[in-house]
Structures are given as C-alpha cells and as structure tokens.
C-alpha positions as CSV (number, residue, x, y, z in Angstrom):
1,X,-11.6,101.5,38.1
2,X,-12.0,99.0,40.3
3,X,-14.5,96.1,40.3
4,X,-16.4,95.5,43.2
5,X,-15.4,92.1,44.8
6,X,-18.5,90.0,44.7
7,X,-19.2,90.6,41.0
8,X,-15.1,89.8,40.2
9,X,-15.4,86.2,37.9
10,X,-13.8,83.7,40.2
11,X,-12.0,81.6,37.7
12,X,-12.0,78.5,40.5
13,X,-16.0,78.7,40.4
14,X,-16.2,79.1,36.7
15,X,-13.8,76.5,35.6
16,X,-15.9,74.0,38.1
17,X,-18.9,74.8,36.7
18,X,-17.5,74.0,33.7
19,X,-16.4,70.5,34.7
20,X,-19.6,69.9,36.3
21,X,-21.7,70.6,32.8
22,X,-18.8,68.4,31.1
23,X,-19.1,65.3,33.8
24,X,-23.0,65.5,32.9
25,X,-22.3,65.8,29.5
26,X,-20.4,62.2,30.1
27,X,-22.7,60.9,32.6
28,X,-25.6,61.4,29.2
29,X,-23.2,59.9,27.1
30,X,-22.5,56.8,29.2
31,X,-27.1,56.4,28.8
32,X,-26.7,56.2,25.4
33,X,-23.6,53.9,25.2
34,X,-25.4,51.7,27.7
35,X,-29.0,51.9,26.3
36,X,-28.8,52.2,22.8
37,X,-29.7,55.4,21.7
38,X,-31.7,56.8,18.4
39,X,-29.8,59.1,15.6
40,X,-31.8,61.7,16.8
41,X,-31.3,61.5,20.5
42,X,-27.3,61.4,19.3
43,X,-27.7,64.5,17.1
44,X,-28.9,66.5,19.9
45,X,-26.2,65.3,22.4
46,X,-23.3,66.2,19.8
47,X,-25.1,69.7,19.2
48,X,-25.4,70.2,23.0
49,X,-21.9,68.8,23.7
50,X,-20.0,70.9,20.6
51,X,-21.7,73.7,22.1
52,X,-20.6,73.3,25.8
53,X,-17.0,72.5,24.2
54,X,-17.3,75.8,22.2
55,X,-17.9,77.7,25.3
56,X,-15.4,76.3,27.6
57,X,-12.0,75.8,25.0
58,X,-13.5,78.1,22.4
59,X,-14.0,77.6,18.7
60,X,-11.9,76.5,16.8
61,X,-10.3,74.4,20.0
62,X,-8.2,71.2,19.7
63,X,-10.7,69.7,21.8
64,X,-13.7,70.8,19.7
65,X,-12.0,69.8,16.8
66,X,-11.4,66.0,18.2
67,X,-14.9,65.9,19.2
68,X,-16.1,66.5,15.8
69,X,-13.8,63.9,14.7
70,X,-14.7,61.6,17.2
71,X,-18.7,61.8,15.9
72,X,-17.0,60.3,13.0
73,X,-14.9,57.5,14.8
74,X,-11.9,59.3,13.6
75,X,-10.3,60.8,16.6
76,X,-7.1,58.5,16.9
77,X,-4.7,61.0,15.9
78,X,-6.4,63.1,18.5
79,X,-6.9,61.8,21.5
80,X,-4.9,58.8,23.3
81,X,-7.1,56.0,23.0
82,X,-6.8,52.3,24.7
83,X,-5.5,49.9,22.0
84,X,-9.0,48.4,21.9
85,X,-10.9,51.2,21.0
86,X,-8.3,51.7,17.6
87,X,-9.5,48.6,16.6
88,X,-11.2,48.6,13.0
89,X,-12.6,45.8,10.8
90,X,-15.5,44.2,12.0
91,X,-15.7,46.4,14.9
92,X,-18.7,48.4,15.3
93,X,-18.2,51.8,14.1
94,X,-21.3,53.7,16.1
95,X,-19.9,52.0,19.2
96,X,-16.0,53.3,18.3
97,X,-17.6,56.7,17.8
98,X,-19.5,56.9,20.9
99,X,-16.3,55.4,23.1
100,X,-14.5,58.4,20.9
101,X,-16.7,60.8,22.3
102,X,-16.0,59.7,25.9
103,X,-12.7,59.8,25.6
104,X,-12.7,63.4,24.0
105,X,-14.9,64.3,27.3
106,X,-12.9,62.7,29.7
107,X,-9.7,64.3,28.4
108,X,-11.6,67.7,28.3
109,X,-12.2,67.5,32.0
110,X,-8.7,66.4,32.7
111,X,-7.4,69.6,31.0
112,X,-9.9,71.7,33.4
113,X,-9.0,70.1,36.5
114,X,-5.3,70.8,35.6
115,X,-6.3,74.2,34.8
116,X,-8.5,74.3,38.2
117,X,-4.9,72.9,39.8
118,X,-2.8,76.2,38.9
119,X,-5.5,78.3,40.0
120,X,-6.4,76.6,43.5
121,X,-2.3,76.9,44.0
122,X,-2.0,80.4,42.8
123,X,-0.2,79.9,40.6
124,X,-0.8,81.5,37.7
125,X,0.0,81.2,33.5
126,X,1.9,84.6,31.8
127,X,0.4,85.2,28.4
C-alpha cells in the first residue's frame, strides 16, 4: 500500500529540522559560555540537549555518548578538539566542559549536514 505523497517523511526537511534545533541548542550554549551561567540553568541545557541528541543519533549514539562525557570535561578521546581546549592543570575545568559541549554540537551538526549532502544529491546509503 502506498502512502500518499504529502504525508511521505521527507528526510531533507527532517534532517534540517534537526540541525536547526541543534544550531539553537549551540547558539544557548554559546549564552552561557559567554554569560556565566548557574548549575541549574546547565542542568536543564544538558537534559534538553541529551534529549535532542537522543532523538536525532539515537540512544546509545557515539555522539550522545561524547556529550555525556563532555559534561564531565572528558570528551578528548571523543571528539577532535583544538590543542588548547586539551589543556589541563590550572585550566578551568567548567569552562573545558562547556567548550567540550560545543564541540560535541558542532561536530553533531557536521554529521547532519553530510547526511543532508547524500540526500540533497540522491544519493543514497544501502543498509
């Protein structure tokens, strides 16, 4: 049976939603990195943002899984980060966690715009 065309998921308009509720997932997180933020305001954002991760790359996800480590300031083995932002010691580790957590959503939204790539040119992963 077929579907009727206008209620077909359009995997183009999905996976740009999708980078749309990432990039204002980033553009809250780039507030708090820039204003200071209180635990609790944090708490919510990592709730909201595992959740939106969870619903985009599924859970468990490679990309979930960095997040969660990236809360912790523990995401080098994750994620590519700039030499600066492996830097422990004296750094402060809030501040490595929260430029963790960017770089966890930034390389999120790189993956769906590759993915967002392949479908705009048709072609098309075999399982």
């Amino acid at each position: 049976m077929s579907m009727n065309p206008s209620t077909e998921p359009n995997p183009a308009a999905t996976t740009e939603t999708n980078l749309d509720h990432l990039h204002e997932q980033l553009l809250r997180l780039q507030a708090i990195l820039h204003q200071g933020s209180k635990q609790e305001t944090l708490e919510v954002f990592d709730a909201d943002t595992e959740l939106l991760l969870s619903e985009v790359f599924g859970n468990p996800s490679k990309i979930r899984e960095a997040y969660v480590y990236a809360e912790l300031g523990e995401a080098w083995g994750w994620i590519n980060l700039p030499e600066e932002a492996q830097l422990d010691g004296e750094q402060d580790v809030v501040r490595l966690s929260l430029q963790q957590r960017k770089r966890v959503l930034e390389q999120a939204m790189a993956e769906l715009q590759s993915g967002l790539l392949v479908i705009s040119s048709g072609i098309e992963e075999k399982p």
